[in-house]
C-alpha positions as semicolon CSV with decimal commas, in nm:
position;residue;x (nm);y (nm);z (nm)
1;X;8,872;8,897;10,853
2;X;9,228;8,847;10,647
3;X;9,330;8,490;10,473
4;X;9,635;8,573;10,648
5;X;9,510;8,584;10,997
6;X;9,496;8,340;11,289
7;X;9,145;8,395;11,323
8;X;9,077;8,278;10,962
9;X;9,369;7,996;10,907
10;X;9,280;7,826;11,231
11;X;8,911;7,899;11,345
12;X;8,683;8,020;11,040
13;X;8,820;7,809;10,712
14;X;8,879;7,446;10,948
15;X;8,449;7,555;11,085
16;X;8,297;7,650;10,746
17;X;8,473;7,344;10,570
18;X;8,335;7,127;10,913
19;X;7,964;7,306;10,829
20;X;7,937;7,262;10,459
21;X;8,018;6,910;10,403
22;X;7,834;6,789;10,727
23;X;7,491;6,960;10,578
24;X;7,599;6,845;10,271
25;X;7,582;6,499;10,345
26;X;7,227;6,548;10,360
27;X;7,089;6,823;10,166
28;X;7,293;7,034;9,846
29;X;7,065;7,306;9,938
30;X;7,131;7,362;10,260
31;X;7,497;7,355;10,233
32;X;7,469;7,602;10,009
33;X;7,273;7,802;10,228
34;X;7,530;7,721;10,538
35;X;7,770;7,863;10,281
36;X;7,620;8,203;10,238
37;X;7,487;8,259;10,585
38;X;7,837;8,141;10,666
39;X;7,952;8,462;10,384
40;X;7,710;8,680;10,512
41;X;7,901;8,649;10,890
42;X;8,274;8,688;10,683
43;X;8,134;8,987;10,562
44;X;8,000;9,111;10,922
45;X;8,318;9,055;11,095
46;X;8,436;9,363;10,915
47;X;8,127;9,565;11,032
48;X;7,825;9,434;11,068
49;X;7,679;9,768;10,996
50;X;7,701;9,706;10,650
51;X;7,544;9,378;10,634
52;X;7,202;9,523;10,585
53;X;7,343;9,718;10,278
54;X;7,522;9,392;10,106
55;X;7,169;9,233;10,209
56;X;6,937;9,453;10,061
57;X;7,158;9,487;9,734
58;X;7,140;9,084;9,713
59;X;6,744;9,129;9,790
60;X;6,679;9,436;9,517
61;X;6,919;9,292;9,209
62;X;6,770;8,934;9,269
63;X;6,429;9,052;9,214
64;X;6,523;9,323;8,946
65;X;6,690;9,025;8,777
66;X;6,401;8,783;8,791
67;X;6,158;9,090;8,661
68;X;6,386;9,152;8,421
69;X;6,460;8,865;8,216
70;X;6,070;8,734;8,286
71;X;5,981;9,054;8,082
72;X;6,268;8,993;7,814
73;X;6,138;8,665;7,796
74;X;5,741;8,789;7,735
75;X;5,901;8,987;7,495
76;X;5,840;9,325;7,708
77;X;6,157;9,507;7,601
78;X;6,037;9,856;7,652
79;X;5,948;9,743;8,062
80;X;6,276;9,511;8,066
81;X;6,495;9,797;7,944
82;X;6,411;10,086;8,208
83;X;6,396;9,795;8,492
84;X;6,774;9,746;8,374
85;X;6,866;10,110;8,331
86;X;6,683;10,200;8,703
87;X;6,888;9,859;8,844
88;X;7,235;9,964;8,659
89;X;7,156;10,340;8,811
90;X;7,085;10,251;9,180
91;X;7,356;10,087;9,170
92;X;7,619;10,314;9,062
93;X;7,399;10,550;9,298
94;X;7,495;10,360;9,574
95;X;7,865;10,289;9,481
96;X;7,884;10,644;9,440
97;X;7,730;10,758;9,708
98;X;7,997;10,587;9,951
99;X;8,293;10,557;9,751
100;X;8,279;10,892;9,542
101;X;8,081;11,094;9,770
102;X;8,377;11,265;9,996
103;X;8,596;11,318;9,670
104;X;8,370;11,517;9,487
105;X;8,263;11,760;9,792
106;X;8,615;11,768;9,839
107;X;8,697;11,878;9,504
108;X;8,397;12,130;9,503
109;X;8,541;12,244;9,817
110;X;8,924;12,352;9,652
111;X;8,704;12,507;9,407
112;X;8,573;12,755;9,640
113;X;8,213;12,585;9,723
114;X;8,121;12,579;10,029
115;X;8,017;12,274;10,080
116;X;8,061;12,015;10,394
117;X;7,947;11,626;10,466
118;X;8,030;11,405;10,722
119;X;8,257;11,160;10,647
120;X;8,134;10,833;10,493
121;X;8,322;10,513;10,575
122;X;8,352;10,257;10,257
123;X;8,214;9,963;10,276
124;X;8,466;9,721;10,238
125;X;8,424;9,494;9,879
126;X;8,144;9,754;9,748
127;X;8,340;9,780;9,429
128;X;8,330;9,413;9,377
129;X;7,947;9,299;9,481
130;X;7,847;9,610;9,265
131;X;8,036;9,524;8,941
132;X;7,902;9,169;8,982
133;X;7,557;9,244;9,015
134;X;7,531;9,499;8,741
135;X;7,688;9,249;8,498
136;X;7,394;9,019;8,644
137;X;7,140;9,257;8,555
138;X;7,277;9,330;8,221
139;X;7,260;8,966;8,084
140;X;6,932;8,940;8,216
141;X;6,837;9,205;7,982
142;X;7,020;9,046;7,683
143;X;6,823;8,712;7,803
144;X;7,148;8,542;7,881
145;X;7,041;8,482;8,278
146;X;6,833;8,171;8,364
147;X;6,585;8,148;8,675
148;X;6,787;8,119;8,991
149;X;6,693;8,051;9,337
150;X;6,741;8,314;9,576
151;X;6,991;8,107;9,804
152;X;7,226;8,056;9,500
153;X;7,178;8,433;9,410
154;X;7,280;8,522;9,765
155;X;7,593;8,291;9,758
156;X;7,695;8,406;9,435
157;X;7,736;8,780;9,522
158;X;7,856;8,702;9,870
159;X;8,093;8,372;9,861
160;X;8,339;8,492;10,080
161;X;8,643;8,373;9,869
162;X;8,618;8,668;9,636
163;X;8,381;8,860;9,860
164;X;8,644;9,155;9,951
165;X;8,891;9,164;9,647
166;X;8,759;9,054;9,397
167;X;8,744;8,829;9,132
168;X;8,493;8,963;8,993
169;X;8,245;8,693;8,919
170;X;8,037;8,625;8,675
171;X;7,703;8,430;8,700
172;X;7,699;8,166;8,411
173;X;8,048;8,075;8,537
174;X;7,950;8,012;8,894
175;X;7,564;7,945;8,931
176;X;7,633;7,604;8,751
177;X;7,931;7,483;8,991
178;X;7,655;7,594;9,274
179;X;7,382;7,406;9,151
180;X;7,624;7,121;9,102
181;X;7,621;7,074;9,478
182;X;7,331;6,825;9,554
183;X;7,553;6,658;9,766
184;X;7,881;6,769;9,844
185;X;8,164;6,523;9,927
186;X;8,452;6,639;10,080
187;X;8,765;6,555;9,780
188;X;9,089;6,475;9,938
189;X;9,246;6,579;9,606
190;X;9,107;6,929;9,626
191;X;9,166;6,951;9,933
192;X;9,533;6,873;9,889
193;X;9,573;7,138;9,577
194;X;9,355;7,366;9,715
195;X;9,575;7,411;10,036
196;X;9,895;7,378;9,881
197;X;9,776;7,688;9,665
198;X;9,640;7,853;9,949
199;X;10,009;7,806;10,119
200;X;10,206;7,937;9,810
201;X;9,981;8,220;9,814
202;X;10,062;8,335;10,186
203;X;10,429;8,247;10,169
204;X;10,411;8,550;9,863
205;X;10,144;8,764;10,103
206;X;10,379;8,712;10,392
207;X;10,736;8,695;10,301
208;X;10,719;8,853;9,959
209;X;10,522;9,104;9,970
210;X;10,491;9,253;10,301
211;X;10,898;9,318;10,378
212;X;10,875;9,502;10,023
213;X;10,637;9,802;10,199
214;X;10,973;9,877;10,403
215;X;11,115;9,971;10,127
216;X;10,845;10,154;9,937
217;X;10,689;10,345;10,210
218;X;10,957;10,532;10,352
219;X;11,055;10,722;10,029
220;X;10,675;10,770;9,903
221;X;10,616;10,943;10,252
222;X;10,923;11,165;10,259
223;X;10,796;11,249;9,898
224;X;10,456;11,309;10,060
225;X;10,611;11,514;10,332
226;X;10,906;11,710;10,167
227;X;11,188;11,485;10,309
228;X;11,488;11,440;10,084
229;X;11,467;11,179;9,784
230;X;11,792;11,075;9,613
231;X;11,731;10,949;9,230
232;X;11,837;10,572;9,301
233;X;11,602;10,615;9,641
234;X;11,316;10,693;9,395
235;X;11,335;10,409;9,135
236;X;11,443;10,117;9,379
237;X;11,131;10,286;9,609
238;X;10,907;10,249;9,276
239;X;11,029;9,909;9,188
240;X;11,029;9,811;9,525
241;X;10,591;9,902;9,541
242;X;10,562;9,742;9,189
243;X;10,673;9,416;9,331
244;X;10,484;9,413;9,627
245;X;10,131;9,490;9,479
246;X;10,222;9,244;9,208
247;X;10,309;8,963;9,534
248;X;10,043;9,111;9,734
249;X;9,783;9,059;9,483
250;X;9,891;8,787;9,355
251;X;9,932;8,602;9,710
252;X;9,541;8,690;9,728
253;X;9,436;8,547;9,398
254;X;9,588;8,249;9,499
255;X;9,475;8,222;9,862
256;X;9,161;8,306;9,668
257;X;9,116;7,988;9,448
258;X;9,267;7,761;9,696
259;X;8,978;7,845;9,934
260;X;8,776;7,803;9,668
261;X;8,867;7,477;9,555
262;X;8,851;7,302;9,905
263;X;8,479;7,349;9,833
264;X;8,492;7,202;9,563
265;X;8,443;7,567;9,388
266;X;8,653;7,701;9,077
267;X;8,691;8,040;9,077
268;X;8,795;8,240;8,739
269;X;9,177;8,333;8,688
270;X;9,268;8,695;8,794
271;X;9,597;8,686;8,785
272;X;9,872;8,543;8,497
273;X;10,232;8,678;8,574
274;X;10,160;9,023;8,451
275;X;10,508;9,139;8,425
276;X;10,597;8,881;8,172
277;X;10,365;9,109;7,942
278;X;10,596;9,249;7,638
279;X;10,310;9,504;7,588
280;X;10,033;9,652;7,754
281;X;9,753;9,515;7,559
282;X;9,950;9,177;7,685
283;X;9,995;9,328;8,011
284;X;9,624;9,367;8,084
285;X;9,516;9,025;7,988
286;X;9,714;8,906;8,252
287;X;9,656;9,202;8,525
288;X;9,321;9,165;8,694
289;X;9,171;8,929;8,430
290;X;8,746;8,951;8,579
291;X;8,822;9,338;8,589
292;X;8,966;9,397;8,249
293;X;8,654;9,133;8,146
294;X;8,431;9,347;8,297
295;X;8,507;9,697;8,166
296;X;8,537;9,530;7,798
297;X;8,212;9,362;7,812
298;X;8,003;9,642;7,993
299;X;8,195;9,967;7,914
300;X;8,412;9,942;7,655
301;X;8,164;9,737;7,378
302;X;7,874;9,938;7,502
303;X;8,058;10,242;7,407
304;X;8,092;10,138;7,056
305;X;8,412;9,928;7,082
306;X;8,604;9,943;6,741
307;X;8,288;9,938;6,582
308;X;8,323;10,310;6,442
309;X;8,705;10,351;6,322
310;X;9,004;10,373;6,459
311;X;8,935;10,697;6,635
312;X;8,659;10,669;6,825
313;X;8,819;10,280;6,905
314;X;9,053;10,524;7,101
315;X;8,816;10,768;7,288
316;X;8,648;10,440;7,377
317;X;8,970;10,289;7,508
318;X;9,078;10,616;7,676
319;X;8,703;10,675;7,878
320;X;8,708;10,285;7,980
321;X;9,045;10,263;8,125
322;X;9,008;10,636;8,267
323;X;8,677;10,512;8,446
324;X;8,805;10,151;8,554
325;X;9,087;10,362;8,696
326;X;8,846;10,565;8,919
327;X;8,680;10,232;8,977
328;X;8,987;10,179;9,188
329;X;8,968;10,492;9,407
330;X;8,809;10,830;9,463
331;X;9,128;11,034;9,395
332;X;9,293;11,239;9,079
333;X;9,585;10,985;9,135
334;X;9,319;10,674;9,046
335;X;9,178;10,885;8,766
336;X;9,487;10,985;8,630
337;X;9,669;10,656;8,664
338;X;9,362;10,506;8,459
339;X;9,405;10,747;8,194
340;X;9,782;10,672;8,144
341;X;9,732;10,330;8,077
342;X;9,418;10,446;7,835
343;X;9,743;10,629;7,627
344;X;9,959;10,331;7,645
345;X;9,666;10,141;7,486
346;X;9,646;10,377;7,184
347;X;9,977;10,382;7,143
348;X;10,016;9,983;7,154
349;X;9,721;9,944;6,916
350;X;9,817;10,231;6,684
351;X;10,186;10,110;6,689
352;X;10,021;9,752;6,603
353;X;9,839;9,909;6,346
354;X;10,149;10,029;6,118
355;X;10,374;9,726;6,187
356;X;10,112;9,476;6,060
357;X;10,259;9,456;5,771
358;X;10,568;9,437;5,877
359;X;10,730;9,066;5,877
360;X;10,792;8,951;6,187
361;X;11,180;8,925;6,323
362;X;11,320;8,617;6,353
363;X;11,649;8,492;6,574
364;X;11,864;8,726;6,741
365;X;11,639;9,030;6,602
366;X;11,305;8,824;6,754
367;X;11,517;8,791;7,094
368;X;11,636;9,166;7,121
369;X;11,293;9,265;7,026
370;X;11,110;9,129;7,255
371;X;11,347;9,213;7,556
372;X;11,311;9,565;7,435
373;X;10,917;9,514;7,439
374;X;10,981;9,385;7,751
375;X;11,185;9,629;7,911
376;X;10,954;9,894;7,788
377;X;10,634;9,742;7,908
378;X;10,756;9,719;8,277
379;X;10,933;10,090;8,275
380;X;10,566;10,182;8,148
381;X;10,391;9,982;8,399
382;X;10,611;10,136;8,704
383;X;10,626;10,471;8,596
384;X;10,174;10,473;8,623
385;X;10,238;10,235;8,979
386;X;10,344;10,633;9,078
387;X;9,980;10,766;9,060
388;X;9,820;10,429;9,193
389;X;10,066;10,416;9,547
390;X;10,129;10,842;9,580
391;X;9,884;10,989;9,842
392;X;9,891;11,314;9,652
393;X;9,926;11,442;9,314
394;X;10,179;11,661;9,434
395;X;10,395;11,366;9,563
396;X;10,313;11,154;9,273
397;X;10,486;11,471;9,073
398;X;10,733;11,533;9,290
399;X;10,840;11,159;9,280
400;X;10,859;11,124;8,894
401;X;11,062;11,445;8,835
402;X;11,317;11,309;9,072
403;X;11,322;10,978;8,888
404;X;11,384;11,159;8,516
405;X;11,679;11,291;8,693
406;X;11,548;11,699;8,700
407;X;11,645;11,740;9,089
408;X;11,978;11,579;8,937
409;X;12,139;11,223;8,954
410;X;12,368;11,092;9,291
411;X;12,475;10,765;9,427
412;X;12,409;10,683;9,794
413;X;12,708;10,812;9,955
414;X;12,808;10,456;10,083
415;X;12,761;10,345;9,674
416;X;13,022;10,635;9,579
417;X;13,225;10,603;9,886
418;X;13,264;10,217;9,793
419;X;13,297;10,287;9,408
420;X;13,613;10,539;9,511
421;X;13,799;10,210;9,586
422;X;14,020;9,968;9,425
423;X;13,815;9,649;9,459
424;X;14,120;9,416;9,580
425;X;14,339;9,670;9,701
426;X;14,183;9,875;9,967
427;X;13,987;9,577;10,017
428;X;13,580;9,451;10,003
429;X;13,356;9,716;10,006
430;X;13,143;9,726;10,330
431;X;12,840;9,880;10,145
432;X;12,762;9,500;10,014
433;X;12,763;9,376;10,374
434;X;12,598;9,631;10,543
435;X;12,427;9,911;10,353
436;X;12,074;9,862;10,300
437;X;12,009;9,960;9,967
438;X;12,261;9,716;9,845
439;X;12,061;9,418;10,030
440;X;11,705;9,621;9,921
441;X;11,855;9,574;9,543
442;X;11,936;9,278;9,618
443;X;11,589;9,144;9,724
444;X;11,432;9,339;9,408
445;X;11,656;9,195;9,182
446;X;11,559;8,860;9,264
447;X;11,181;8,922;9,322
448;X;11,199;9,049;9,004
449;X;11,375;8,721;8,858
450;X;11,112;8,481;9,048
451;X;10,843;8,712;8,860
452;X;11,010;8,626;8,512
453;X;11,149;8,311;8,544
454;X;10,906;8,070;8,761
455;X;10,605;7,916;8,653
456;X;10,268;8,059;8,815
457;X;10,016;7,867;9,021
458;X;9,819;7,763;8,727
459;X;10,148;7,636;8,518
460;X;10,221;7,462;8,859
461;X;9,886;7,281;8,905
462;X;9,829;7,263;8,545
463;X;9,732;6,936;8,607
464;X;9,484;6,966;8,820
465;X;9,305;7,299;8,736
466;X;9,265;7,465;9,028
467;X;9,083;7,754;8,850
468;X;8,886;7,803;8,558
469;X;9,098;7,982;8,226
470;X;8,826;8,078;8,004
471;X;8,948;7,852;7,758
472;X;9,322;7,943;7,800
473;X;9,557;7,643;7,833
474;X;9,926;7,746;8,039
475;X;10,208;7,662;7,952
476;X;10,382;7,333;8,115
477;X;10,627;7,428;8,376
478;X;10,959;7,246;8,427
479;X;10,920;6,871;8,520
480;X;11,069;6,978;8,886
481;X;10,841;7,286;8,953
482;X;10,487;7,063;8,898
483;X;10,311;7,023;9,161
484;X;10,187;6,666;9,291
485;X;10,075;6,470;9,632
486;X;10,471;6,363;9,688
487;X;10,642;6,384;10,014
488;X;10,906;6,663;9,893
489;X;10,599;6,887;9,767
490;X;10,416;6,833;10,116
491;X;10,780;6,963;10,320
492;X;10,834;7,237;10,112
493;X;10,467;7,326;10,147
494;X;10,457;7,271;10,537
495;X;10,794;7,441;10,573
496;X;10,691;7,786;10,395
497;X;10,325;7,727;10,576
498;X;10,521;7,717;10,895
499;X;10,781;8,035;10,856
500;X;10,455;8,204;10,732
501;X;10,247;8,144;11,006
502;X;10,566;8,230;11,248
503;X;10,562;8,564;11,087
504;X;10,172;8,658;11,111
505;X;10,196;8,831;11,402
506;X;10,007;9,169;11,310
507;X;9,775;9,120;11,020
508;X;9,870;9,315;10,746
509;X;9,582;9,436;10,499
510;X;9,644;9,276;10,106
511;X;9,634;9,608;9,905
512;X;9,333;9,578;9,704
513;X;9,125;9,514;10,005
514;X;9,127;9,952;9,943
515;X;8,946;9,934;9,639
């Protein structure tokens, strides 16, 4: 079921809201229990062959947990640590059994093996209800996990909000906003800023990002295919699929926490206007927040971190961002994608490394500096967006040497056509009326200024907190752009709500529903 479908908007989200605070009214416990069984059927509406899979992982980790942190408790390390290492291991098992399975036979196969299997549909959110969990059993081991009730447990890995994409949840955030609920009231104040963020987040999902895929698609599938890709075709192609899985996932981050909120529920940040980022240490504490949280916590520090010099820092950074990038598909492109942002790392921290002692510039310098960092960050950002959209290496290849300018450098032929007349004397040039690249630019150009120059939904409510910042404050946005219960706010609101929901017509998947 998508936040951006009929189904969901009109039927499921008015019924589970209806549900939880009518059992609420009565008993915490049992709302909380409407609320997962109420998960559990989100989750079956995909398939409900793989309910008994999310169920049994719920069922296995919960009791894992409870064994494990009884026996770190009893002081039973030796018994604590294999339970851990079998849980963290059965898990991966399992991820990898349906996510990484195909790939590798695959890859054996190009290799000359002979080897065949069937092939194995993905459960949809696997990625996400397995990174959870694991972080679960991990603090139970390092006795940070207290004794929950299986109910709780259940809602925590399945809450429907973040079931599919993600965030990525972690318990000590959420098990204490659960066990808040002894009786849950329905808030007329989170109700109002939780669907005015759910409504800014499906104007983005709906008009922002979706048009973009028309002009992405076409010249990543003629790459794909061996149809004929013009330089300028290429970059506003790449730029054009940067922007849209920036809008797409941020439109489900915020549809995300406003969800949330009408519960009552906080949910943790995952997205902060990545593409303001003037580097891309900067750019990953803003891109996928519980994800980057994740692999430092659980991969990165458990590989040594910077504990062992500046070298093996690097391997470490290089292996975690090369695995979190296979975390995102079973491909080369994932792997390789992953990787390239592990050498941007090294080269960010090694660059901040010698200029440390530099003094830092100041005016004009300061201003130039960090448009250049800028600049920089998002060329770098676009360049690796190659590997994450391209179905094939090949492609992915293909695309970039076009873009460097090795199959050579052209206008459009209505551009140069245009550009061979006098502006003024042989009169306007049709190409800005009617040529679609110059209304495709157009569009990019200012997607790209709302992604620099507007506040986010967290400046915009910062208020009223619709989600929790791990101790991060945003900045105040302009007087004008702050959101509160006025008349002005609620037509804006209704009026993008309404072209929105004119435009739903067939659902369109938000992209990281494929990972």
């Amino acid at each position: 079921m998508l936040f951006n479908s009929f189904n969901f908007l009109v039927f499921f989200l008015p019924l589970a809201l209806l549900l939880f605070f009518a059992v609420g009214r009565f008993s915490g416990k049992l709302a909380r229990w409407v609320l997962a069984l109420l998960s559990f059927a989100f989750y079956a509406y995909w398939d409900v062959r793989f309910l008994p899979l999310l169920l049994g992982s719920i069922a296995v980790n919960y009791l894992l947990g409870a064994a494990i942190a009884s026996w770190t408790s009893q002081g039973r390390s030796a018994a604590a640590r294999w339970a851990c290492a079998a849980g963290i291991a059965a898990n991966l098992l399992l991820l990898g059994f349906f996510k990484y399975a195909n790939f590798f036979v695959d890859t054996a196969r190009s290799l000359g093996a002979d080897w065949s299997l069937p092939h194995i549909v993905l459960p949809i959110g696997i990625s996400f209800f397995t990174f959870t969990q694991i972080a679960y059993l991990v603090d139970a081991y390092a006795g940070k996990v207290k004794e929950y009730s299986l109910g709780d447990y259940a809602l925590f890995v399945s809450y429907f909000p973040h079931q599919i994409a993600g965030p990525i949840l972690h318990h000590h955030e959420m098990m204490s906003q659960f066990r808040a609920l002894q009786r849950p009231r329905f808030s007329l104040a989170d109700f109002q800023v939780g669907l005015s963020v759910l409504g800014i987040g499906l104007v983005k999902k709906v008009l922002f990002a979706d048009p973009l895929a028309d002009l992405a698609d076409p010249v990543f599938s003629a790459a794909q295919y061996g149809g004929t890709v013009q330089f300028f075709e290429a970059w506003c192609a790449t730029l054009a699929y940067s922007l849209q899985l920036y809008f797409d996932f941020s439109a489900y981050s915020d549809m995300a926490i406003g969800i949330s909120l009408m519960f009552g529920i906080r949910l943790p940040i995952n997205f902060d206007s990545p593409y303001k980022a003037t580097s891309i240490i900067e750019f990953w504490q803003r891109w996928h927040i519980t994800l980057s949280r994740f692999l430092r916590d659980y991969l990165y520090i458990a590989l040594g971190g910077n504990r062992h010099g500046h070298a093996r820092r690097y391997l470490n950074l290089f292996a975690t961002m090369a695995l979190g990038g296979l975390w995102h598909g079973a491909s080369w492109n994932f792997l390789l994608w992953g990787a390239l942002h592990g050498l941007y790392l090294i080269v960010n921290h090694a660059w901040r490394t010698l200029t440390a002692a530099r003094p830092a510039p100041s005016g004009a310098q300061r201003v130039i500096a960090r448009t250049a960092a800028w600049l920089l960050t998002f060329v770098a950002v676009a360049l690796a967006w190659v590997f994450f959209r391209a179905a094939t290496l090949e492609s992915a290849f293909h695309l970039l040497s076009i873009m460097i300018g090795r199959e050579g450098v052209a206008l459009p032929p209505a551009v140069a056509g245009a550009a061979a007349s006098t502006w003024g004397i042989v009169g306007r040039p049709d190409w800005l009326g009617s040529f679609p690249a110059a209304r495709g630019g157009a569009l990019l150009a200012v997607l790209l200024l709302v992604c620099l120059v507007l506040p986010n939904v967290q400046q915009t409510f910062r208020l009223h907190q619709p989600a929790l910042l791990h101790g991060k404050t945003p900045p105040s946005a302009p007087a004008g752009l702050t959101w509160r219960p006025t008349l002005a706010w609620a037509f804006a609101l209704a009026a993008g709500l309404g072209v929105s929901l004119s435009r739903l017509g067939n659902d369109s998947q938000f992209l990281y529903f494929n990972f």
